[in-house]
C-alpha positions as a Markdown table, in Angstrom:
| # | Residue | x | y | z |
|---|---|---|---|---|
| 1 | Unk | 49.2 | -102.2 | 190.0 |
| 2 | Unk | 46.3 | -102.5 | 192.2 |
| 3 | Unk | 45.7 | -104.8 | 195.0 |
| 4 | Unk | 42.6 | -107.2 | 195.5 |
| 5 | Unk | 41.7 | -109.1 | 198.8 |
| 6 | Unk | 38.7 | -111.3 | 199.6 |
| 7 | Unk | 37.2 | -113.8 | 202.4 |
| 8 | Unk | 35.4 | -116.7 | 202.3 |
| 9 | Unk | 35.4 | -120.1 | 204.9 |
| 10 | Unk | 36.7 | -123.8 | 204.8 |
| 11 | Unk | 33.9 | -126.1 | 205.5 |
| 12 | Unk | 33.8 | -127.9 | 209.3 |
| 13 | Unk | 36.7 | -130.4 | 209.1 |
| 14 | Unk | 37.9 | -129.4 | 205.7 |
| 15 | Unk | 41.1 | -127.6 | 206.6 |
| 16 | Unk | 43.4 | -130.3 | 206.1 |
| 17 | Unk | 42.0 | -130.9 | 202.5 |
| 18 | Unk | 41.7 | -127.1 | 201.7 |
| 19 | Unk | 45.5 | -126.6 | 202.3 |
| 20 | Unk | 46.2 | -130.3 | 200.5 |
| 21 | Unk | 44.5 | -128.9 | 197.1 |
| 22 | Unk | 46.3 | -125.9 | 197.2 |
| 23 | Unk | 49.5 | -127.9 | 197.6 |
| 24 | Unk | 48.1 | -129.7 | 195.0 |
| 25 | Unk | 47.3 | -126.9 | 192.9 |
| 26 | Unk | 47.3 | -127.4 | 188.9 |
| 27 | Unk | 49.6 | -126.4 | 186.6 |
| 28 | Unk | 47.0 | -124.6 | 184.5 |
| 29 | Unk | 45.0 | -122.6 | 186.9 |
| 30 | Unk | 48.7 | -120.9 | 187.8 |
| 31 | Unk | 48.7 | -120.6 | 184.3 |
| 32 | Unk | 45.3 | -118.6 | 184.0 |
| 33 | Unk | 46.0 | -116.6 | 187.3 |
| 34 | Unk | 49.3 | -115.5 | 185.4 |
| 35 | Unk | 47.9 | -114.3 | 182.5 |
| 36 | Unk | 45.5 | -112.3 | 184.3 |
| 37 | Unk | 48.4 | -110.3 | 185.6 |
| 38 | Unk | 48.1 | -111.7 | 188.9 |
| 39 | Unk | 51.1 | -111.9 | 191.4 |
| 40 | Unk | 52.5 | -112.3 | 194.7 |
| 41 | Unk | 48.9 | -114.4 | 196.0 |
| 42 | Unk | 48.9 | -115.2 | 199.6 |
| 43 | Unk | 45.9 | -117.4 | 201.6 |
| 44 | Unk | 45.6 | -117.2 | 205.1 |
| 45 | Unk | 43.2 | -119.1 | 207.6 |
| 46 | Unk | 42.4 | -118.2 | 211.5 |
| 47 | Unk | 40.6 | -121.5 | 211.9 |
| 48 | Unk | 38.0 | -121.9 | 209.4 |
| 49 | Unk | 37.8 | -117.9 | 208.2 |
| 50 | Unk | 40.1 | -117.2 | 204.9 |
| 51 | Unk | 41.4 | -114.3 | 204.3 |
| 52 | Unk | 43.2 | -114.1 | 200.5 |
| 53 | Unk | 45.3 | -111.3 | 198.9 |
| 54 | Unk | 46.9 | -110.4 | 195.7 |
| 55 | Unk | 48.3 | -108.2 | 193.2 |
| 56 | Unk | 46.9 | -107.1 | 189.7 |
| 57 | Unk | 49.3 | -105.8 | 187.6 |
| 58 | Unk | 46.9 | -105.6 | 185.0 |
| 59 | Unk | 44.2 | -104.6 | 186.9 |
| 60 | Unk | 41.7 | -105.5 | 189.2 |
| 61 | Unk | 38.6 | -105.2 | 185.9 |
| 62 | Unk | 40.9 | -107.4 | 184.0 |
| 63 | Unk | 42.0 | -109.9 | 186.5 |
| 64 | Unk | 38.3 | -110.8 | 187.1 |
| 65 | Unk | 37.5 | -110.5 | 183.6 |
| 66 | Unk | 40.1 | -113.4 | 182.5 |
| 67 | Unk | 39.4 | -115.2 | 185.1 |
| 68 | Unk | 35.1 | -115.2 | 184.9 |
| 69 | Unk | 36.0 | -116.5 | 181.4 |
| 70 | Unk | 38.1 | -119.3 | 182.2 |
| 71 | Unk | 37.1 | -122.7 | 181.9 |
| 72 | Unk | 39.8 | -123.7 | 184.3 |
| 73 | Unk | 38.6 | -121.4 | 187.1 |
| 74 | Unk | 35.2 | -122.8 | 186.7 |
| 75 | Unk | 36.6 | -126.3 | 187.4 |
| 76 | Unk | 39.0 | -125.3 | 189.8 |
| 77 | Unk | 35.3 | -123.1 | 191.8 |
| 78 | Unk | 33.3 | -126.2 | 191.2 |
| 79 | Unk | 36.2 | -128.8 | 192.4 |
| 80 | Unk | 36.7 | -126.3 | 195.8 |
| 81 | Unk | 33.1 | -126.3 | 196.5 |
| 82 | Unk | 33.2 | -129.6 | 198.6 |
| 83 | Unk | 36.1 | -127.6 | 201.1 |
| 84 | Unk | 34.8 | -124.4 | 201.2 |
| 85 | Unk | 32.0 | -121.3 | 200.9 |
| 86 | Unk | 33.2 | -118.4 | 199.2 |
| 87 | Unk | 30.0 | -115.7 | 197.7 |
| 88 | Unk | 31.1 | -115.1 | 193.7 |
| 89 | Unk | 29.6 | -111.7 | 192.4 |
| 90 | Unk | 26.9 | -112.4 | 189.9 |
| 91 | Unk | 28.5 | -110.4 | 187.0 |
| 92 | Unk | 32.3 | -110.8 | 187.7 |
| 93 | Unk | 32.7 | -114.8 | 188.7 |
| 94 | Unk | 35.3 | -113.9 | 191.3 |
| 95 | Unk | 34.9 | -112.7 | 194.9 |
| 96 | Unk | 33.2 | -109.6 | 195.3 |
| 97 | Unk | 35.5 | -106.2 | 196.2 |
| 98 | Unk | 36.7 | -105.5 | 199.5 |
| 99 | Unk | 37.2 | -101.8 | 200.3 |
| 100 | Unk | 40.2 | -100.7 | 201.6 |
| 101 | Unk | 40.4 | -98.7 | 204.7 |
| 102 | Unk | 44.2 | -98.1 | 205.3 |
| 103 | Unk | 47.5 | -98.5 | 203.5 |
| 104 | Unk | 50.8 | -98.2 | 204.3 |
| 105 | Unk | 53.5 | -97.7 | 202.1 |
């Protein structure tokens, strides 16, 4: 299992909405995010800065890989682009890699 984590900031007077469409969220982006092995996803936000984590029991190459070849995940980038900035990596389609500097088991 490896972890992933990336960052990316709600729009001036978004919040509210940001959190709403997660609430919101559909039925078959869970779906995709699922059969890209993904697991126990958390968001967080310190004001406008968002800070998002999960686990890849597949891996992190083939989470990103099922997910840059969604359909769903296109909508669900293009539909969030009105709340939020977030930088997608060119080849992948997801957030770009953070490093890991500490772990503790």
């Amino acid at each position: 299992m490896e972890r992933f984590a990336w960052r990316a900031k709600v729009l001036d007077g978004k919040l509210e909405e940001y959190i709403k469409r997660h609430d919101e969220i559909w039925p078959e982006l869970l779906e995709v995010l699922k059969e890209a092995g993904i697991s126990n996803y958390t968001i967080w936000n310190n004001g406008n800065d968002l800070f998002g984590y999960y686990e890849c029991d597949k891996g992190v190459a083939y989470a990103a890989k099922v997910q840059a070849s969604s359909p769903v995940v296109d909508r669900w980038n293009e539909y969030m682009k009105s709340v939020m900035l977030m930088e997608l990596d060119p080849v992948t389609g997801a957030q770009p890699l953070m490093e890991k500097v500490f772990y503790m088991k």
